[in-house]
KEFITOR-713350 format. One record per residue: x, y, z of N, C-alpha, C in turn. Coordinates in steps of 0.1 Angstrom, whole numbers, padded with zeros to 4 digits, always signed. Each point is the difference from the previous one (the first is absolute). Layout:
N
XYZXYZXYZ...
***
This chain:
361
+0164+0567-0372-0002-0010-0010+0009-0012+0003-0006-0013-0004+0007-0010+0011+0009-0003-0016+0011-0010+0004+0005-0006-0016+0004-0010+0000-0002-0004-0011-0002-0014-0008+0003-0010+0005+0009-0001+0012+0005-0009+0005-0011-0001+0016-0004+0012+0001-0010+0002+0012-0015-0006-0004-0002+0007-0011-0013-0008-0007-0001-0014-0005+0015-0008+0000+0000-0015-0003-0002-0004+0017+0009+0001+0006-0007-0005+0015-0009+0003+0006-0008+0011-0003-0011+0004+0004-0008-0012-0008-0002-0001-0012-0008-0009-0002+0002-0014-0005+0011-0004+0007+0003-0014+0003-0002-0003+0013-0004+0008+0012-0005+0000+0013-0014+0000-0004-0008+0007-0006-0016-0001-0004-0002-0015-0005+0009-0004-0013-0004-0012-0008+0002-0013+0016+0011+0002+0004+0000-0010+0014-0011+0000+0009-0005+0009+0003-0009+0001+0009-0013+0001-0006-0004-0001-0010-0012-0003-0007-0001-0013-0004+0015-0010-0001-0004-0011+0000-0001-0006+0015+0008+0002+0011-0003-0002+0014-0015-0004+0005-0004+0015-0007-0018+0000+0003-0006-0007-0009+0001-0004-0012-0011-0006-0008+0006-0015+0005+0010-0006-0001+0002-0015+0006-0005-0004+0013+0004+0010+0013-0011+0000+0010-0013+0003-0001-0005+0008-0008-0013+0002+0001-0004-0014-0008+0002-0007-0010-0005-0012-0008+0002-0010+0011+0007-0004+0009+0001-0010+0010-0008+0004+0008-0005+0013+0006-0011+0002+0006-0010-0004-0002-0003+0002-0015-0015+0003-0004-0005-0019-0002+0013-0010-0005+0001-0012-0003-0006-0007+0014+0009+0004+0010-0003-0009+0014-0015+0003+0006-0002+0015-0006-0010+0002+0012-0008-0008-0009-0005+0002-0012-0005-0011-0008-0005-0012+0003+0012-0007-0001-0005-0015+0007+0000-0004+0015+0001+0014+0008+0000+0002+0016-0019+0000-0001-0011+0009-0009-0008-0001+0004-0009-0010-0006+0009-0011-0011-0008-0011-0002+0002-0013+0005+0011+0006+0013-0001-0016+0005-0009+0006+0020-0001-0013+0006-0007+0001+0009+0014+0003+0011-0003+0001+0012+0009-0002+0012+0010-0017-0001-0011-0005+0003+0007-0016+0003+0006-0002-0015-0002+0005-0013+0007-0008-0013+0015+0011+0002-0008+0013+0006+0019+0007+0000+0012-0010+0012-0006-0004+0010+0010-0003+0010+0006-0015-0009-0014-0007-0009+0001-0013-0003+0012-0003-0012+0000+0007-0006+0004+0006-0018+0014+0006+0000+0001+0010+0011+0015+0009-0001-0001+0004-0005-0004+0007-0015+0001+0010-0010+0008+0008+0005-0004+0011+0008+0010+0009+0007+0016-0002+0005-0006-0011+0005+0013-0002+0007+0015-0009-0012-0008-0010-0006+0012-0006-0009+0004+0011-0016-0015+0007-0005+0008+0008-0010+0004+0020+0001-0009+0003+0013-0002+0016-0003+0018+0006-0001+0008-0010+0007+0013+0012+0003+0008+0001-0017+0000-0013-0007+0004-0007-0012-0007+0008-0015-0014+0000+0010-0005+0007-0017+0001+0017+0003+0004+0006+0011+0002+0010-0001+0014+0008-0003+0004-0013-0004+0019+0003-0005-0004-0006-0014-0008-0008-0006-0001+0002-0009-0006+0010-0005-0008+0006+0003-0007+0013-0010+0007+0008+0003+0005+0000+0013+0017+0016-0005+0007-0003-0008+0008-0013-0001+0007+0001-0009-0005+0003-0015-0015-0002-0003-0004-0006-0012+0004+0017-0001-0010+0007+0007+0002+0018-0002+0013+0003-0001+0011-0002+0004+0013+0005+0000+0005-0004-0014-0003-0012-0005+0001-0008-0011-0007+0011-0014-0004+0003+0004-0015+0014-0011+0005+0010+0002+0005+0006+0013+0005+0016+0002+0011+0000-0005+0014-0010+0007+0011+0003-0006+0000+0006-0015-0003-0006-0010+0007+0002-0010-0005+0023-0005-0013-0002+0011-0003+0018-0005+0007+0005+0010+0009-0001+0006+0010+0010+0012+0008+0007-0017+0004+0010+0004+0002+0011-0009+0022-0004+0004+0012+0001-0009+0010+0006+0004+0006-0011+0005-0005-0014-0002+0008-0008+0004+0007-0010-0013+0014-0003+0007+0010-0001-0013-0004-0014-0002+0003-0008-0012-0005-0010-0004+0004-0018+0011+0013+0008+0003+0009-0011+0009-0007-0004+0012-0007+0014+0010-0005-0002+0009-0013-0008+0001-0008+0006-0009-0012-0002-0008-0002-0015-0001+0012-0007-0008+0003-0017+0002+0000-0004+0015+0007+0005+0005+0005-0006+0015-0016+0004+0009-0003+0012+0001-0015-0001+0008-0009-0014-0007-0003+0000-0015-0010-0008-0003+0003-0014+0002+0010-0005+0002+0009-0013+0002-0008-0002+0017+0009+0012+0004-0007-0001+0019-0017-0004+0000-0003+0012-0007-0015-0006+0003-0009-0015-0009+0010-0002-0007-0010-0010-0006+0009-0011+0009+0011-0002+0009+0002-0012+0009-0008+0000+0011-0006+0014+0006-0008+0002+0013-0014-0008-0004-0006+0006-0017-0015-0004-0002+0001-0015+0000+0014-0008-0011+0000-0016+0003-0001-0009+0014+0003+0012+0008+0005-0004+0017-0014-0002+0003-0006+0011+0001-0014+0004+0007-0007-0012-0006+0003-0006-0012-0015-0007-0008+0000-0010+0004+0013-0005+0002+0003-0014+0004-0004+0002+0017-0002+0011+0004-0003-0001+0013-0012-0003+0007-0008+0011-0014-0010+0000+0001-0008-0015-0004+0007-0008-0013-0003-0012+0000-0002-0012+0010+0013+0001+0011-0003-0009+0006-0009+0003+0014-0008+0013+0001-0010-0001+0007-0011+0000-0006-0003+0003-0014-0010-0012-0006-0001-0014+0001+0007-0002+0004+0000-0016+0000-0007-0003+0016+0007+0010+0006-0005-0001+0018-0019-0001-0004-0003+0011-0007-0012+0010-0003-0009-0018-0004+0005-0006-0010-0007-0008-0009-0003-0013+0010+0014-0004+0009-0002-0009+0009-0015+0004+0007+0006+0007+0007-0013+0006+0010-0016+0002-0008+0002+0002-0013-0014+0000-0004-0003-0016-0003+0006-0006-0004-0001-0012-0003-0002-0011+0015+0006+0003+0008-0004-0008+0014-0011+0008+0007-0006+0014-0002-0010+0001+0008-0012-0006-0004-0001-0008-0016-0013-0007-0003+0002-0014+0010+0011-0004+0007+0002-0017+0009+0000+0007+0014-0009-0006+0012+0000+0004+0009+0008-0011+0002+0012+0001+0009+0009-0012+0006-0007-0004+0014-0005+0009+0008-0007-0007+0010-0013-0008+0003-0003-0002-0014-0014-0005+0000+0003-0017+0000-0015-0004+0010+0005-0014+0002+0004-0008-0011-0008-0002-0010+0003-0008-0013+0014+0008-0007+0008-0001+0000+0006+0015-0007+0011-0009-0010-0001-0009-0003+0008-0007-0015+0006+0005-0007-0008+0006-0005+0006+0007-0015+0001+0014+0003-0003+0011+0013+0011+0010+0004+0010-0003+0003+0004-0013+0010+0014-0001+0001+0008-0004-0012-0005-0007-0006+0011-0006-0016-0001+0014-0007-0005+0006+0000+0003+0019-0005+0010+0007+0002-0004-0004+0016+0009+0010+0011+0015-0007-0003+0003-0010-0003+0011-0008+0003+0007+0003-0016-0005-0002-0012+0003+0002-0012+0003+0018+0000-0009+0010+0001+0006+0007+0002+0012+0006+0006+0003-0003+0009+0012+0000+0008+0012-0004-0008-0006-0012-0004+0011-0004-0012+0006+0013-0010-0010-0001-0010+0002+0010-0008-0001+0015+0000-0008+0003+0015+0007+0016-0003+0016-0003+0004+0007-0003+0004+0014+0006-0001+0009-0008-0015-0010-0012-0003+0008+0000-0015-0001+0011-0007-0017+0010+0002-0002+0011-0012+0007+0009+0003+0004+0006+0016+0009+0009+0007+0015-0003-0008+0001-0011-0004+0018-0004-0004+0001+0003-0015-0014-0002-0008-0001+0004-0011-0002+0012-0007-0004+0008+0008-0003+0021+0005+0013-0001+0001+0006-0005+0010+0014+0010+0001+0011-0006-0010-0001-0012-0008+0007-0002-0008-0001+0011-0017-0011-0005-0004-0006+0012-0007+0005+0017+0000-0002+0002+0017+0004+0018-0002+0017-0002-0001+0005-0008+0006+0016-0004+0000+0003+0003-0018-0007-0010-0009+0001+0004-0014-0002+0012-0007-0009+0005+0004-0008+0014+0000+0012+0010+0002+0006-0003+0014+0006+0011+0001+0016+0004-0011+0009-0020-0003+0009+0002-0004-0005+0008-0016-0009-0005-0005-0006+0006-0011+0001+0011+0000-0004+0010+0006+0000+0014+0000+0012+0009+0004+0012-0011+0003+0012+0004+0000+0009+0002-0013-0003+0011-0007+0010-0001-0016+0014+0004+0000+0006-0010+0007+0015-0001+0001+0004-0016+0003+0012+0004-0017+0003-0016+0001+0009-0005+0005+0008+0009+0009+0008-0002+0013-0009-0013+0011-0009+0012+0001-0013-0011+0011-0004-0008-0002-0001-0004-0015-0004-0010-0005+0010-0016+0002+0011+0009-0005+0010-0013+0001+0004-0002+0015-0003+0006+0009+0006+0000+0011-0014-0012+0008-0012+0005-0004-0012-0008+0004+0003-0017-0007+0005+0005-0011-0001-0016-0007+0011-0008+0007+0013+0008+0002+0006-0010+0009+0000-0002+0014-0013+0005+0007-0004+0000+0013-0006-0010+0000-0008-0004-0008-0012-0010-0004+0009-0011-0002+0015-0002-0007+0004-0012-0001+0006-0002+0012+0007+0010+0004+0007-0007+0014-0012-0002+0011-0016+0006-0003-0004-0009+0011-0008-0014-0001-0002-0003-0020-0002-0014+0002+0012-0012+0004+0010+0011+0002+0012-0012+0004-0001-0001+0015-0002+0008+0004+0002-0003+0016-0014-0006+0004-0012+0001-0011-0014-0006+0004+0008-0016+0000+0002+0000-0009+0012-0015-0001+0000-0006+0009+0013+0006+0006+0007-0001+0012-0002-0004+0012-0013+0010+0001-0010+0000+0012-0013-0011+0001-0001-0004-0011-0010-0014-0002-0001-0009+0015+0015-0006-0004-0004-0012+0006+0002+0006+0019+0003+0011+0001-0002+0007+0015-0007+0003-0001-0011+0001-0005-0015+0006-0002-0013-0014+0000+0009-0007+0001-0012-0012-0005-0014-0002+0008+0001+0002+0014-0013+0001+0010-0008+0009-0008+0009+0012-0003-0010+0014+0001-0006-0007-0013+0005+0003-0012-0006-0012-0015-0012-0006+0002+0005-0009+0006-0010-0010+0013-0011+0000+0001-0002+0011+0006-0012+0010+0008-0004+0006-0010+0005+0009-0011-0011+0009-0011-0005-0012-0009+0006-0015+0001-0008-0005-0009-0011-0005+0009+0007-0004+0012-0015-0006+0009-0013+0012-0002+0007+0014+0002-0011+0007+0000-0010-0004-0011+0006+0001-0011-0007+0003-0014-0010-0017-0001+0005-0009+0003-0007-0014+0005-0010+0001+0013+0001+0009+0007-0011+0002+0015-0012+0010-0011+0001+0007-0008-0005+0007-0004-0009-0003-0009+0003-0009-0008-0006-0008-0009-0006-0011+0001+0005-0009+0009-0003-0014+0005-0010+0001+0010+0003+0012+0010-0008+0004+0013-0001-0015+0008+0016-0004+0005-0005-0008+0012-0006+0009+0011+0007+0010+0007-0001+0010+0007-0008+0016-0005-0007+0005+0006-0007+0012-0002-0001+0009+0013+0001+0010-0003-0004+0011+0010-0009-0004+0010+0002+0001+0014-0009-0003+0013-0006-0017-0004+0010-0003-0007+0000-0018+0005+0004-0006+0013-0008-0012+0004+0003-0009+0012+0007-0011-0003+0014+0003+0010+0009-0010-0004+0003-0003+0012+0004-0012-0001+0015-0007+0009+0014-0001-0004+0007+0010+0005+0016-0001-0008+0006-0003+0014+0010-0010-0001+0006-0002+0011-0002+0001+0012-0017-0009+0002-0005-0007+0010-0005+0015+0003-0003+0008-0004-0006+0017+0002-0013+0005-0004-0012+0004+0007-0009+0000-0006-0003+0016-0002-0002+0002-0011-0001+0014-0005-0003+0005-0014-0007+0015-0004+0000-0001-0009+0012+0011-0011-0002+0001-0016+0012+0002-0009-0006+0017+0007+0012+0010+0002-0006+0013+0000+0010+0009-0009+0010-0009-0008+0005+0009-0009+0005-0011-0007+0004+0005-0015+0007-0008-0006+0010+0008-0012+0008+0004+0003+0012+0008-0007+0009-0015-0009+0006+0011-0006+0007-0009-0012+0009-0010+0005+0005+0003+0011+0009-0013+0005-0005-0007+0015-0007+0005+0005-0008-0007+0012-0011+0005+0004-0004-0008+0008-0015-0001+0005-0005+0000+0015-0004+0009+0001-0002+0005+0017-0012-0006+0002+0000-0011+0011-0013-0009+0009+0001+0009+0011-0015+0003+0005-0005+0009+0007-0006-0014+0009+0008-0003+0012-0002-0009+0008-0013+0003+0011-0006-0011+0004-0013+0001+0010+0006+0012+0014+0013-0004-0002+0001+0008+0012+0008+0015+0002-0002+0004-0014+0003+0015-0002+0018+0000-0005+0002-0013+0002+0017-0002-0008-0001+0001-0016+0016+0003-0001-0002-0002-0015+0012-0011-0008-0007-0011-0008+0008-0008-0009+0006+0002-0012+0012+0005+0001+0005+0004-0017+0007-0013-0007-0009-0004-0009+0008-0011-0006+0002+0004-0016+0007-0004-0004+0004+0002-0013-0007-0005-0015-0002+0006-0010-0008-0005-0008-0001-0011-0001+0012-0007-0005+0005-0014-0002-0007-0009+0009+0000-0002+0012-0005+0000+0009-0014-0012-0010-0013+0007+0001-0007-0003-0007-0002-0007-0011+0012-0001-0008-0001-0007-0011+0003-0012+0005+0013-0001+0008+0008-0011+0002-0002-0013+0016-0009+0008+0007-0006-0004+0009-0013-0008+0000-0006-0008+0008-0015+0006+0001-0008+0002+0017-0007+0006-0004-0005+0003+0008-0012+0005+0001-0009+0001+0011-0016+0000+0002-0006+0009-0005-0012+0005-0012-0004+0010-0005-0015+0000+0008-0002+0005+0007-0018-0007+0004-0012+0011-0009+0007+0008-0006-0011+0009-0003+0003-0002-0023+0005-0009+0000+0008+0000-0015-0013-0002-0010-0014-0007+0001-0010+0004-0007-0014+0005+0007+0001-0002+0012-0013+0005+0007+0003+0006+0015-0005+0009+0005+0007+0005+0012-0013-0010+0011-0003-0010-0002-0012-0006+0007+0008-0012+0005-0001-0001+0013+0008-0012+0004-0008-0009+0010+0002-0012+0003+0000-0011+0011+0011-0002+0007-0006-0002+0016+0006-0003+0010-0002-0010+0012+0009-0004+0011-0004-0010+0004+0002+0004+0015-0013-0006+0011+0007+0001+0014-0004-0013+0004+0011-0006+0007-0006-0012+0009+0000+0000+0011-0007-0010+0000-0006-0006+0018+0002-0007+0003+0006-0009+0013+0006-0013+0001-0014-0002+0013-0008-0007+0001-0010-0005+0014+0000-0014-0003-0005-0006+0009-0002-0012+0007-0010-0003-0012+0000-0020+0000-0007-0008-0009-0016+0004+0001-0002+0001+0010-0013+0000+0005-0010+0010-0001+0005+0009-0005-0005+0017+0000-0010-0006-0013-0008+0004-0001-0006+0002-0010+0004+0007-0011-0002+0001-0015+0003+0011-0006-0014+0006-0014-0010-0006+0001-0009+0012-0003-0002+0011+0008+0001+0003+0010-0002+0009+0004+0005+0010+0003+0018-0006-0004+0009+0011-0001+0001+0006-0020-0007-0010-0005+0002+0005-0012-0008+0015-0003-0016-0011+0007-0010+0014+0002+0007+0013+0003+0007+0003+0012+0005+0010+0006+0010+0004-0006+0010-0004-0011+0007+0005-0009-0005+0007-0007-0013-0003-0009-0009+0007-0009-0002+0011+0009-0004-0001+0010-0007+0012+0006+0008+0010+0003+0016-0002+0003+0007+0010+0003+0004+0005-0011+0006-0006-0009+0004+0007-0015-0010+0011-0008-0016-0010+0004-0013+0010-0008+0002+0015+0008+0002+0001+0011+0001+0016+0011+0010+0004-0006+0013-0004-0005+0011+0007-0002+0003+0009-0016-0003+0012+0002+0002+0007-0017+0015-0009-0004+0009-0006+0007+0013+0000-0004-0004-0016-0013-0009-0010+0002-0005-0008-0010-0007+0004-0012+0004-0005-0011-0004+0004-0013-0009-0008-0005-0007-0007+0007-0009-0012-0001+0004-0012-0010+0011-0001-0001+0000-0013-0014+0001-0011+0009+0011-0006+0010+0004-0010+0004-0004-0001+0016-0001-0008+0004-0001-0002+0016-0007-0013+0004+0012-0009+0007-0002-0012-0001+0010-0005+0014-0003-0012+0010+0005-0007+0008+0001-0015-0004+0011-0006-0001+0003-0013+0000+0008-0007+0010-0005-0011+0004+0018-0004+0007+0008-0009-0012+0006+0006+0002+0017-0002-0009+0007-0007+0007+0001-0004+0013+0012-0011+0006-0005-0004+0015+0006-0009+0002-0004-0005+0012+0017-0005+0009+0003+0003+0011+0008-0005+0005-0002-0009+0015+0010-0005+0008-0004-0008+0009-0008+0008+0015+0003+0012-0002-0010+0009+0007-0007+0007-0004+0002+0009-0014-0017+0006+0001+0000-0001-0016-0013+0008-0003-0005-0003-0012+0004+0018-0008+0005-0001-0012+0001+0012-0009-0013+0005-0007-0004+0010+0005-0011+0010-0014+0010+0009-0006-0002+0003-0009+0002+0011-0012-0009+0008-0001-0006+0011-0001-0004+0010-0003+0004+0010-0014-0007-0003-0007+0005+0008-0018-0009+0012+0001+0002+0006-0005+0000+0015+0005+0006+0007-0015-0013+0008-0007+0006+0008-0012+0000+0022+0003+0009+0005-0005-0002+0012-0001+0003+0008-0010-0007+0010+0001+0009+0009-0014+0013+0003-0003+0010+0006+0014+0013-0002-0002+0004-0007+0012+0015+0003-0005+0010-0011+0012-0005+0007+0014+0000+0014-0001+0001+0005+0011-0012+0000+0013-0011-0002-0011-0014-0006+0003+0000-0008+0007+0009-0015-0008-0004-0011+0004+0009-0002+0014+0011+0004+0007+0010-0004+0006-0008+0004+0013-0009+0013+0002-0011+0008+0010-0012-0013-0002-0004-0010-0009-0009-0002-0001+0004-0017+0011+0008-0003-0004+0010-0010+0004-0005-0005+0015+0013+0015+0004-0002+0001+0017-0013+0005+0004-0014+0005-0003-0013+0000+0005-0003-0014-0002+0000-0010-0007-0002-0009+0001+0005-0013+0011+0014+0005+0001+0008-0012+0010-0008+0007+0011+0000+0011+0004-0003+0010+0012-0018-0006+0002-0010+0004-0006-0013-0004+0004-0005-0019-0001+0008-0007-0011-0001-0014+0004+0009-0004+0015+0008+0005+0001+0007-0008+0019-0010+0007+0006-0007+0012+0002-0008+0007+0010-0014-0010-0002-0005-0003-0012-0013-0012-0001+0008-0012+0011+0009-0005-0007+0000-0014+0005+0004+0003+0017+0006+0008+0000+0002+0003+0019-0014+0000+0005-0010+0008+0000-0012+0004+0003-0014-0011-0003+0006-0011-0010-0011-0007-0002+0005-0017+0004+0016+0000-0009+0003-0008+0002+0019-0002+0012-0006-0002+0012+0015+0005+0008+0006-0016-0002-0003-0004+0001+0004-0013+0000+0003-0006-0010+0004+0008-0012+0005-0007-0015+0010+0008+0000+0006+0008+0001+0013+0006+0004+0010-0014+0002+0008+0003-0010+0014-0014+0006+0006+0004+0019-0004-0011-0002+0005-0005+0010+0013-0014+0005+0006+0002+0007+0008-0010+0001-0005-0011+0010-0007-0016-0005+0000-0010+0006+0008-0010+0008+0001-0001+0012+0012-0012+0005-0013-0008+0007+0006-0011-0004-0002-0013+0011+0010-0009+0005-0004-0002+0012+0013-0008+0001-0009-0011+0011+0012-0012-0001-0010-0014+0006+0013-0001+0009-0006-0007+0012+0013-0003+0013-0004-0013-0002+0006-0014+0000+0002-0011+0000+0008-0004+0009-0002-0003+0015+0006-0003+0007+0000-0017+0010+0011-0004-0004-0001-0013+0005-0001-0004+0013-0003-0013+0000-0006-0008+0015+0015+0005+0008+0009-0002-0002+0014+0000+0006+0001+0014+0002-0005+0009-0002-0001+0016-0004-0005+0001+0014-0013-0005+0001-0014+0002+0006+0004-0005+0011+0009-0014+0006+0002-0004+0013+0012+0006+0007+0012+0006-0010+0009+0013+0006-0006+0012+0006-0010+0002-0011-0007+0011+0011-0008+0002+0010-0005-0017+0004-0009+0000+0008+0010-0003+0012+0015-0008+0001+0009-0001+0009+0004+0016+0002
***
């Protein structure tokens, strides 16, 4: 016959392990759930799994531990306080944990309606870019929140007073720390003004310090330019507000460009216009709006064309650019060789009678 004390841990080992299994088994039955009502691409797209499964399965243990504890049999009231204290700090922990990969979860549902790579893409990138903003304001607001949550659930007013004068000696040293802080300042307000104002957006075309590239991150204090040539620009929020600098994609990602030609007076130019149209019409890289030859200048040797040239984006137009410098010199070589600049001399000998009879002695 087992006794009393055998039969309380006997079935305070049963009540544990029956909540073990029902919290795992409810996280099971939850994920596989919405495992078979999303597709392949919405699971890799979404995270579900990945930002809340570890979070919500500490919370439904705890919630079960939170339910069993109080039926464990033989436990003295003191302990009884100190286990339910522990577990209701773990469930605050977990929620708050599990909150801020809600926020991951909400992002991600919320940006997979904006394709960022699509050519017109406006209003995914002002998405993409505001987002950014405010998930880590919401992430600062989750962990502020469980921070409250948790002193709350601390019933000791030891902790209390000790938290309250934690809280004052650190608005004094927030003080303190101000005016050594003033860039960073700086920057969370530039952020909160990039965000709302949207000079700058996600996979924007800029020129930042003579750099051509686009925005490929934008964190709360700087901004990473993903340069043409695989470099990377970190400039600081501030940066943006206080500067300026070239936005080329700031309401339409559709641009104009220009190549010139310098040839001789004499070249004809319908015929190079003709042949402008015709090379742009073969090229997918033209979006048909613009395409035009003018001369624009004249100097004492040759004559200036321009070539205007429209594309959908920057990256379009810069490929569209050089096919055009490239097949107009190949026309005018092959049709026209002789309008190519060239350098003129003449020169005149004027030679005197006195010149003339030295050389003939």
């Amino acid at each position: 016959m087992l006794s009393l004390s055998e039969k309380n841990i006997l079935l305070a080992i049963t009540l544990i392990s029956a909540g073990l299994v029902v919290g795992n088994g409810a996280h099971f039955l939850l994920f596989r759930l919405l495992r078979s009502r999303q597709t392949e691409k919405q699971r890799k797209q979404l995270g579900v799994r990945r930002h809340l499964a570890r979070p919500a399965r500490l919370v439904l243990l705890t919630v079960s531990a939170e339910v069993v504890l109080p039926l464990i049999p033989g436990l003295s009231t003191a302990l009884q306080t100190q286990l339910d204290q522990i577990v209701r700090i773990v469930l605050i922990l977990s929620v708050g944990w599990m909150g801020i990969g809600s926020v991951y979860v909400f992002q991600a549902i919320l940006l997979s309606r904006f394709d960022i790579t699509a050519v017109n893409n406006l209003r995914a990138r002002r998405v993409h870019t505001q987002m950014e903003f405010f998930r880590r304001l919401m992430i600062g607001i989750v962990v502020l929140l469980d921070g409250g949550m948790l002193l709350w659930s601390l019933h000791n007013h030891d902790l209390w007073k000790y938290g309250t004068g934690l809280l004052a000696s650190a608005g004094l040293a927030s003080l303190m720390l101000a005016a050594a802080a003033k860039s960073t300042a700086s920057n969370l307000i530039a952020g909160l003004q990039i965000a709302l104002s949207e000079p700058i957006r996600m996979d924007d075309v800029v020129i930042v310090e003579g750099e051509w590239g686009r925005i490929e991150e934008i964190t709360s204090t700087y901004v990473v330019v993903k340069i043409w040539d695989m470099r990377r620009l970190v400039v600081p929020l501030s940066y943006f507000i206080e500067n300026p600098f070239q936005n080329w994609t700031r309401n339409t990602s559709d641009l104009m460009g220009t190549a010139f030609l310098y040839v001789d007076y004499a070249i004809p130019v319908e015929p190079l216009r003709e042949e402008l149209k015709r090379v742009v019409a073969e090229s997918p890289l033209w979006d048909g709006r613009v395409c035009g030859l003018q001369v624009t200048n004249l100097s004492e040797r040759t004559m200036e064309l321009r070539c205007l040239v429209s594309s959908p984006g920057s990256g379009e137009n810069f490929d569209l650019r050089c096919l055009v410098r490239e097949k107009m010199i190949a026309y005018i070589r092959d049709n026209y060789p002789w309008a190519l600049p060239t350098l003129r001399v003449q020169a005149e000998a004027r030679v005197s009678e006195d010149q003339k009879s030295l050389k003939m002695q």
